[in-house]
N, C-alpha and C positions, 0 to 999 in steps of 0.2 A: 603600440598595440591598440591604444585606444583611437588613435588616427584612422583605425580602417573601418572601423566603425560607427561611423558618424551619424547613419540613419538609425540605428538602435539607440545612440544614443537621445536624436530627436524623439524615436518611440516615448522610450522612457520614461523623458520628462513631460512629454506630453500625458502619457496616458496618468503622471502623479498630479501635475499642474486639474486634470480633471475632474482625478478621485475627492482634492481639496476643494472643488468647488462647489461637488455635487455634497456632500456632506452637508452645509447647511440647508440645499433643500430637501434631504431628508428629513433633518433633526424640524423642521418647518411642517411636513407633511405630517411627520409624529405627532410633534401637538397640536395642528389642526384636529386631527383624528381625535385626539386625548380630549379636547375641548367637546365638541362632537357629542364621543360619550356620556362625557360629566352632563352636558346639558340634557341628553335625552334619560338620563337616569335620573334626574332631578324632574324632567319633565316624567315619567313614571312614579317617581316617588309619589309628587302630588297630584297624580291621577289614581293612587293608588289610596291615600289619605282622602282625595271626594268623593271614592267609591265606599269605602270604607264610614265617613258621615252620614254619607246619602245613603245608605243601608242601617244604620241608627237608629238615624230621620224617621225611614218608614218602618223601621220595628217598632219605636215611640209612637210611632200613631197608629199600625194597627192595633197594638193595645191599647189604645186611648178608645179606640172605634170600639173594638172586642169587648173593655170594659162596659163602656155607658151599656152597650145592649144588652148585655150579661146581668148587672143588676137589677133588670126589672124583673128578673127573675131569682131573685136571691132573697130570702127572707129569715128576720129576727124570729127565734124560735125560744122560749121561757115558760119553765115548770114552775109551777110558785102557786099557792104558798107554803111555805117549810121552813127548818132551822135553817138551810142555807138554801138559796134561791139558784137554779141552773139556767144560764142563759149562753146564749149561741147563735147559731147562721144555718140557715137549711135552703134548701134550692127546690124549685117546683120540678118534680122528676116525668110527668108525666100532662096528659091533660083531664084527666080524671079527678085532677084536685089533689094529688097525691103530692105532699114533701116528704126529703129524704133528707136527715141530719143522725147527730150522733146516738146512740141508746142511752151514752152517761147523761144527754144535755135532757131526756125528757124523765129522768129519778129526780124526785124529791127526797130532799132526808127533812124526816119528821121525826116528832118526837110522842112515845107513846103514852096511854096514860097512867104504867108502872115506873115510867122516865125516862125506860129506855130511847135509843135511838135508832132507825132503823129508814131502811130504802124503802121509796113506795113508789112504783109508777100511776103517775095519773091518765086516768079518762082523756080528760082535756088539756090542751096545752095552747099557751097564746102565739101567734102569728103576725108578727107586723110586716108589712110588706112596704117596698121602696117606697111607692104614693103615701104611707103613712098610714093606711089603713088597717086596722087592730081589729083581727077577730076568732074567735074558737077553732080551737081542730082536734078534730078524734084521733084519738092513741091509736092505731089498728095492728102495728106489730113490734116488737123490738127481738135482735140478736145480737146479746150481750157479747158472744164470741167474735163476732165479725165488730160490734161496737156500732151497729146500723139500726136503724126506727124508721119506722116509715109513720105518718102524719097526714088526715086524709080533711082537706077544708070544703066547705062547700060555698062557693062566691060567681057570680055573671063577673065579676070581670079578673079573670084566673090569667096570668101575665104566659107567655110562651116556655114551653120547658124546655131546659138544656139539656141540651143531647148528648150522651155518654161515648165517648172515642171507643172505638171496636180495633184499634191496632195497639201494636206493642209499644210503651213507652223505651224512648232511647236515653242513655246516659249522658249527660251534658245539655240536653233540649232544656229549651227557657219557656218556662210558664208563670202563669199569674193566680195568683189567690184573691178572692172578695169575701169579706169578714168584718167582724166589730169587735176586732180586737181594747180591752180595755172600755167598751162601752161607744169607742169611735166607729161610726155606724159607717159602710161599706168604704172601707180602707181597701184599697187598689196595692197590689205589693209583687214585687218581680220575685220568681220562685225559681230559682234552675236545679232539676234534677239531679241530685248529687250522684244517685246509685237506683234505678230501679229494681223492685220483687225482690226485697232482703227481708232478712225475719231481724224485725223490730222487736217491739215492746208489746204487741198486743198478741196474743195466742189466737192460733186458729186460721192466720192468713199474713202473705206477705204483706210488705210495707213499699211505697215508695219513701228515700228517704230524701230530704227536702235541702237543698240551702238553707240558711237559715229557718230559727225553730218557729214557734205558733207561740202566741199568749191567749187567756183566758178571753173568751167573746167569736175567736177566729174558729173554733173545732164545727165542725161539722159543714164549714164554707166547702164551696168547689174549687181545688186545682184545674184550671185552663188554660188548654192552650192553644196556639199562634191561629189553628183554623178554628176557635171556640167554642171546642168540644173540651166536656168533663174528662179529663185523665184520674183525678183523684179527689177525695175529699178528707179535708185537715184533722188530721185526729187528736196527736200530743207533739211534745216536744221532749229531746234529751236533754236535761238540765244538769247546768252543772252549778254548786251553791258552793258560796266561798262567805267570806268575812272580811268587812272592809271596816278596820282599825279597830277589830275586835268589839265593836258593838252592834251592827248592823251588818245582817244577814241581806246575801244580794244573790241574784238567781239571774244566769245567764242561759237565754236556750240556743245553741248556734245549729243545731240540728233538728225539722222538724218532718213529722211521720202523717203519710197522708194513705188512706186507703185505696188501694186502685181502683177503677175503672170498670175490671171485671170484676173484682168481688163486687160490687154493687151491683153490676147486672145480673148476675146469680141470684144474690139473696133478694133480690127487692121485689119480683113478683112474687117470692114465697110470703114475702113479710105481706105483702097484698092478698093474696090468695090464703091466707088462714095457716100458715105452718108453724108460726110462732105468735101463735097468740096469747095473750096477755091472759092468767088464768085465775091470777090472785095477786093481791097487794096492791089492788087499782083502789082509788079513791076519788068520787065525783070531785068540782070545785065547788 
């Protein structure tokens, strides 16, 4: 039977003898392929890691750029003298001479002469500006409820005012604060927008709420950002206080509250223009 078949059976093994041999150049052509891949995914990988530095890079430096010029306009703001002394950061808002900081940083607490204790806003309040130079500025307005004053100096060499952002802050965007916190004079500090326009802790006006919080010296600095515009200005922090081995009390603030943008544009020509003027409890220096 198999006799008559002789060319089938040539087929046969020919066409098996071919299948065996073409097999390795498959399995060959597979991992060239495989190789291939691996390399160009590796070569993406680390085109995706120098995109990724090299975007950093120049985030780190435009804030480095952002900062230095941003300070020549930021200034040390101090009520005093009183039982306790209020010191802070106020930004030149305009070029009239006009600073803008917090209303708590320009009260003094004084004491009276039946003993009591009591707030007083002052007349004048001192100004140190970046170059060092210390000099008077008039009280012109304060809103307790927004937590805003405006501060009006008179000097020839008045540094450039920061310009206040007119769009809507986005959630996640990365900003900077300039402050003296602690007494550390214009501390540079990366800020990312946790949540903007939430109702905080101060009545009256939303908050932006901050990445990490504020210490004492920072309230009243500008939140800035990445184009150098004012988004907000640093108000308080949520603190959280605990006890460490039960004799020292320790105060963490990981959340901090900065006023926006737009409420300072709102109130601050009113606090210019006479709406909330200071009517009583002022005290010359």
């Amino acid at each position: 039977m198999m006799k008559g078949r002789p060319g089938l059976l040539l087929a046969l093994a020919t066409c098996l003898l071919a299948g065996c041999a073409q097999k390795p150049v498959y399995d060959d052509r597979f991992y060239r392929l495989s190789e291939r891949l691996s390399r160009l995914e590796e070569a993406r990988s680390s085109q995706l890691e120098r995109q990724v530095s090299q975007s950093l890079a120049t985030l780190s430096n435009t804030i480095v750029e952002l900062s230095a010029r941003a300070q020549r306009s930021v200034v040390h703001v101090s009520a005093e003298p009183g039982v306790v002394i209020n010191s802070g950061t106020g930004f030149v808002y305009n070029r009239d001479g006009i600073i803008l900081t917090n209303d708590h940083l320009v009260k003094v607490v004084a004491r009276l002469s039946d003993g009591q204790i009591k707030n007083f806003y002052k007349e004048q309040v001192t100004v140190r500006f970046h170059d060092g130079r210390s000099i008077k500025g008039r009280l012109i307005g304060v809103d307790p409820e927004t937590d805003l004053a405006a501060v009006r100096v008179e000097t020839d060499h008045l540094p450039p005012p920061l310009e206040l952002a007119t769009r809507r802050v986005r959630q996640g965007e990365m900003a900077f604060s300039i402050g003296h916190p602690r007494g550390l004079d214009y501390s540079v500090e990366w800020r990312p927008i946790s949540a903007p326009y939430r109702i905080g802790s101060l009545k009256g006006t939303l908050l932006h709420q901050i990445g990490r919080g504020f210490f004492v010296g920072n309230s009243g600095g500008p939140i800035i950002d990445l184009e150098g515009k004012v988004i907000g200005m640093a108000y308080s922090s949520f603190r959280l206080k605990f006890e460490k081995n039960s004799k020292t009390d320790v105060l963490y603030a990981p959340i901090g509250w900065a006023i926006p943008a737009e409420t300072m544009a709102r109130i601050a020509p009113e606090l210019i223009h006479g709406k909330y003027r200071i009517t009583e409890f002022v005290r010359s220096n």
